[in-house]
Backbone as ProteinMPNN parsed JSONL, in Angstrom:
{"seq_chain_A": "XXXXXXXXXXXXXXXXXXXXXXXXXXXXXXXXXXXXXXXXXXXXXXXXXXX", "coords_chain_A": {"N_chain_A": [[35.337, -0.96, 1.89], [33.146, -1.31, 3.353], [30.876, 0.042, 1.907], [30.776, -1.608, -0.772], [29.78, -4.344, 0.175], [27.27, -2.893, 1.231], [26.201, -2.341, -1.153], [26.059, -4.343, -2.563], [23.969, -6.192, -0.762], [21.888, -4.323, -1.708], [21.289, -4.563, -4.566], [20.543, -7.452, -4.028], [18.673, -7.591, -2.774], [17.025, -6.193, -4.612], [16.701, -7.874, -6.44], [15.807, -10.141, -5.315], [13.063, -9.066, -5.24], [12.298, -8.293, -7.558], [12.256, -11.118, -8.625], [10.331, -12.36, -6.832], [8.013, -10.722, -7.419], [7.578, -11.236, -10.558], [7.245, -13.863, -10.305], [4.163, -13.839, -8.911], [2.798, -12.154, -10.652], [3.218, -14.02, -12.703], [1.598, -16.608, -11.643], [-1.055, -14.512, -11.051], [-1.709, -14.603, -14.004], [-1.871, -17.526, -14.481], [-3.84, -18.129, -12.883], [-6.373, -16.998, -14.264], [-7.24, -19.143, -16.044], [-7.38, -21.749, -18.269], [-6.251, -21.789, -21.718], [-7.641, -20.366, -24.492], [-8.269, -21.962, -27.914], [-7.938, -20.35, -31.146], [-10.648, -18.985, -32.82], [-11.958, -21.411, -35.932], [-12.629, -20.005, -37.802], [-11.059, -17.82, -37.921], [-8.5, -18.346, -38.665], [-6.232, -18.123, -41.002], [-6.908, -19.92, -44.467], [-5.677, -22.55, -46.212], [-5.829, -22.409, -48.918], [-5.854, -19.702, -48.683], [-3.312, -19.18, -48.965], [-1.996, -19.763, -51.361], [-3.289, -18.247, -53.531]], "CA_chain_A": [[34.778, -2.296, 1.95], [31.486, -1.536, 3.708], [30.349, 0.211, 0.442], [30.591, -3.074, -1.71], [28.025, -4.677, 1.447], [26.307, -2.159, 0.838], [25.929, -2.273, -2.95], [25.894, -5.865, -2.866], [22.643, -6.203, 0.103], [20.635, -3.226, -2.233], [20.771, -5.694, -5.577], [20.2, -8.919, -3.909], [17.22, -7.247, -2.316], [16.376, -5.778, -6.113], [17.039, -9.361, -7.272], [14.315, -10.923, -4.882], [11.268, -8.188, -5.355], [11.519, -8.762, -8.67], [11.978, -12.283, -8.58], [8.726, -12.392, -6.067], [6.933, -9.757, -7.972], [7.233, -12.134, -11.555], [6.182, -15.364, -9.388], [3.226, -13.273, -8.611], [2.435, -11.988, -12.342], [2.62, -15.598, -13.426], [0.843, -17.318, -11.039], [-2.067, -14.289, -11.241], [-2.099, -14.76, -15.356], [-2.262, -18.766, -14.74], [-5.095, -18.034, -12.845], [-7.365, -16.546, -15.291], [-7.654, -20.616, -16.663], [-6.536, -22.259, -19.693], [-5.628, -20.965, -23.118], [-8.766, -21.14, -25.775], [-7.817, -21.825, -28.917], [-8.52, -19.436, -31.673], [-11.861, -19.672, -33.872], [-11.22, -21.684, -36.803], [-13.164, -18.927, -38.809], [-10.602, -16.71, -38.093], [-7.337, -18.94, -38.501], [-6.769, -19.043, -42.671], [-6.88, -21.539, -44.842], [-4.354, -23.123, -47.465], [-6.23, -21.697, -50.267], [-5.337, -18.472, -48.835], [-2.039, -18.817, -48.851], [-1.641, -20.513, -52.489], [-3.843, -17.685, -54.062]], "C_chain_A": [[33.317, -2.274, 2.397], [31.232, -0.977, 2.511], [29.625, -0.66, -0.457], [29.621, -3.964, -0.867], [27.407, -3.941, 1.408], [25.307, -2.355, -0.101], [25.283, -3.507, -2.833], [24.403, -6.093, -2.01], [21.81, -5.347, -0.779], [20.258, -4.39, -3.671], [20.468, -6.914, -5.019], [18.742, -8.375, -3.134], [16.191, -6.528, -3.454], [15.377, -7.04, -6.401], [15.284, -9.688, -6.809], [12.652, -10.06, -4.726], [11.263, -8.345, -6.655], [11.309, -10.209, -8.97], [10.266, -12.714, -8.188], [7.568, -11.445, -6.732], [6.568, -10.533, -9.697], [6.621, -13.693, -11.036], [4.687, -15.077, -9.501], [2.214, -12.612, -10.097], [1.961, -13.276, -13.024], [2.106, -15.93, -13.235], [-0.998, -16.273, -10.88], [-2.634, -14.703, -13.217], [-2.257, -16.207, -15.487], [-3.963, -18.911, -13.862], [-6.533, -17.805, -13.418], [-8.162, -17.916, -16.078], [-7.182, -21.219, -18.341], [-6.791, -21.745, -20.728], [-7.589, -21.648, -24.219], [-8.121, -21.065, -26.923], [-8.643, -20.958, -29.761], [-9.641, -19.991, -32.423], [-11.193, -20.165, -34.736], [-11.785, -20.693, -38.151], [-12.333, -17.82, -39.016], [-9.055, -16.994, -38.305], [-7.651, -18.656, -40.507], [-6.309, -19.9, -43.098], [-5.55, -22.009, -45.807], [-4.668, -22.71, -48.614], [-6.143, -20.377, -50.416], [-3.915, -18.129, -48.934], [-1.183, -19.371, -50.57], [-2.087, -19.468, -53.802], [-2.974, -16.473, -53.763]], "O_chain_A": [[32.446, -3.02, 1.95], [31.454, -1.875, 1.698], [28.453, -0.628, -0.833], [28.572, -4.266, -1.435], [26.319, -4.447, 1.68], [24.087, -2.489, -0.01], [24.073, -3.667, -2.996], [23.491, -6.187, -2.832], [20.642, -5.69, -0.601], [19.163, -4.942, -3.778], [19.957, -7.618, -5.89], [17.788, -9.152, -3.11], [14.983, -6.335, -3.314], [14.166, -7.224, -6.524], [14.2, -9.598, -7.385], [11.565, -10.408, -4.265], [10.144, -8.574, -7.114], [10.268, -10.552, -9.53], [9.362, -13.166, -8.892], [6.369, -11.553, -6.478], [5.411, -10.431, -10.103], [5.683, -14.356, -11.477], [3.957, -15.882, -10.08], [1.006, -12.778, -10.263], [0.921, -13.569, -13.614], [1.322, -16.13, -14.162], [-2.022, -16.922, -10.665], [-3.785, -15.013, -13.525], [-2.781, -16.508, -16.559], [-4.924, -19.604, -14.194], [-7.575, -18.351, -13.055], [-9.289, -17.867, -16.572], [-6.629, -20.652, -19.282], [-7.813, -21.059, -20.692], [-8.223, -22.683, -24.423], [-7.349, -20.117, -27.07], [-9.804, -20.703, -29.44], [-9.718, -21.191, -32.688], [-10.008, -19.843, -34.823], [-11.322, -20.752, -39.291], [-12.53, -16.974, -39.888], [-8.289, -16.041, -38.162], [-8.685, -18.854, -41.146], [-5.495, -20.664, -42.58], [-4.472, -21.418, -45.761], [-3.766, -22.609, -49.447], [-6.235, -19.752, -51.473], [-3.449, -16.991, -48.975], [0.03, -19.308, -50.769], [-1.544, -19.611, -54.898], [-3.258, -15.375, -54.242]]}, "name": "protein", "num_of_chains": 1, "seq": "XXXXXXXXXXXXXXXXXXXXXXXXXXXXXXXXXXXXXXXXXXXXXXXXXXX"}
């Protein structure tokens, strides 16, 4: 039985470093500032896709 407390305390302490370590990923990549959209020179057009 201690074993399984064991086991069980090593993943729930997995669980929350990665939990806290993707919080931390996100919140540095929302930092960086909002999304630009792409050129429209480089998006194509409808005549490329019909041709």
């Amino acid at each position: 039985m201690e074993r399984k407390k064991i086991v069980a305390i090593i993943t729930g302490a997995i669980s929350l470093i990665l939990a806290i370590a993707y919080l931390f990923l996100v919140q540095l990549l929302d930092f960086r500032g909002p999304m630009q959209p792409a050129p429209l020179s480089q998006l194509p057009t409808v005549a490329e896709y019909i041709s």
